[in-house]
N, C-alpha and C positions, 0 to 999 in steps of 0.2 A: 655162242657157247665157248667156255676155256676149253684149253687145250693143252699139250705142253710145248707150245711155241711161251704161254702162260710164264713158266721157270725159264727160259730162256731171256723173256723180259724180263722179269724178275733179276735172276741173273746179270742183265747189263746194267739195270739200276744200282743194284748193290755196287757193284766194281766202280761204277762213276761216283758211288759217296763214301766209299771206305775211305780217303782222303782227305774229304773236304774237312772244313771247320766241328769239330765236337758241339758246340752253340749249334749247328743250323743243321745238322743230322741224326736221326738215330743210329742209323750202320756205321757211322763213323763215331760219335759217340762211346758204341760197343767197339769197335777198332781200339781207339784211343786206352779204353782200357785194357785190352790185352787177350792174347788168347783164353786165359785160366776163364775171363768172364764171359766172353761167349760163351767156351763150351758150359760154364755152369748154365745161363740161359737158356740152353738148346737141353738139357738135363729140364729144367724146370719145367719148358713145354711139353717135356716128353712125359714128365709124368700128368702134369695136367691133361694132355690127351689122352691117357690111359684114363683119368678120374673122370672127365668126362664121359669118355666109350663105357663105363662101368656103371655111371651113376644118372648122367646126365640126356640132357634129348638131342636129340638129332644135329640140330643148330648149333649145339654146343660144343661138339663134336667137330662137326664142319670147321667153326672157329680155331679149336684149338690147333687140326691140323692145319691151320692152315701158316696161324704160330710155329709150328713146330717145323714146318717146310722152309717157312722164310727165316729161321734162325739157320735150320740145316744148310742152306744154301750161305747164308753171311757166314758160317766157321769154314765151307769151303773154302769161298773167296779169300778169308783171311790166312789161307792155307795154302793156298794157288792152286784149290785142285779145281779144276773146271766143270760144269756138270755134265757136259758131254760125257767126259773121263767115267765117269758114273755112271751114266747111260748106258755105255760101252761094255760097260761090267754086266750090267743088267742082260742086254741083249748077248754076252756070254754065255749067259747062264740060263736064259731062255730056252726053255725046252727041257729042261737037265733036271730031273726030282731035285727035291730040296736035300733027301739022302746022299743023294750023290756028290750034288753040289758041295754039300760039308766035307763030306769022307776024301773029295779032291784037294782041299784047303789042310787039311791034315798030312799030304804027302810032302 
């Protein structure tokens, strides 16, 4: 069963192709073109995952997010933010209403 040791692989895959050749990669491909196109990319699966969650079955769903994670994680990488860094955030905020949480972001 996945895990999120899962995004952690994921994660070292990306960092080892954002470099290589645009020909022999997709992550490096999307690198080559720039930040502007990833994050349009990672826009595009996000709403796909929304038209699916809304429209579509189960599977379709699964799928989208699963686009939508692997892009989220390649604009990191192209970012240097690590997803630990992100994790960290999470487990911050773990425990804390979603109210609160905002209303802390605001000070």
């Amino acid at each position: 069963m996945a895990d999120l040791n899962t995004l952690a692989r994921l994660e070292a895959t990306i960092l080892s192709r954002r470099d290589a050749a645009p020909d022999t990669s997709y992550v490096a491909k999307l690198n080559a073109r720039g930040l502007n196109k990833i994050a349009q990319k990672l826009g595009e699966e996000a709403t796909e995952t929304v038209i699916a969650a809304l429209t579509e079955d189960r599977g379709a769903l699964v799928g989208e997010a699963a686009d939508l994670l692997f892009h989220l994680v390649v604009l990191l990488a192209a970012r240097d933010v690590p997803l630990a860094e992100v994790m960290a955030e999470l487990d911050r905020r773990e425990g804390m209403s979603g109210i609160a949480e905002k209303a802390s972001r605001s000070s």
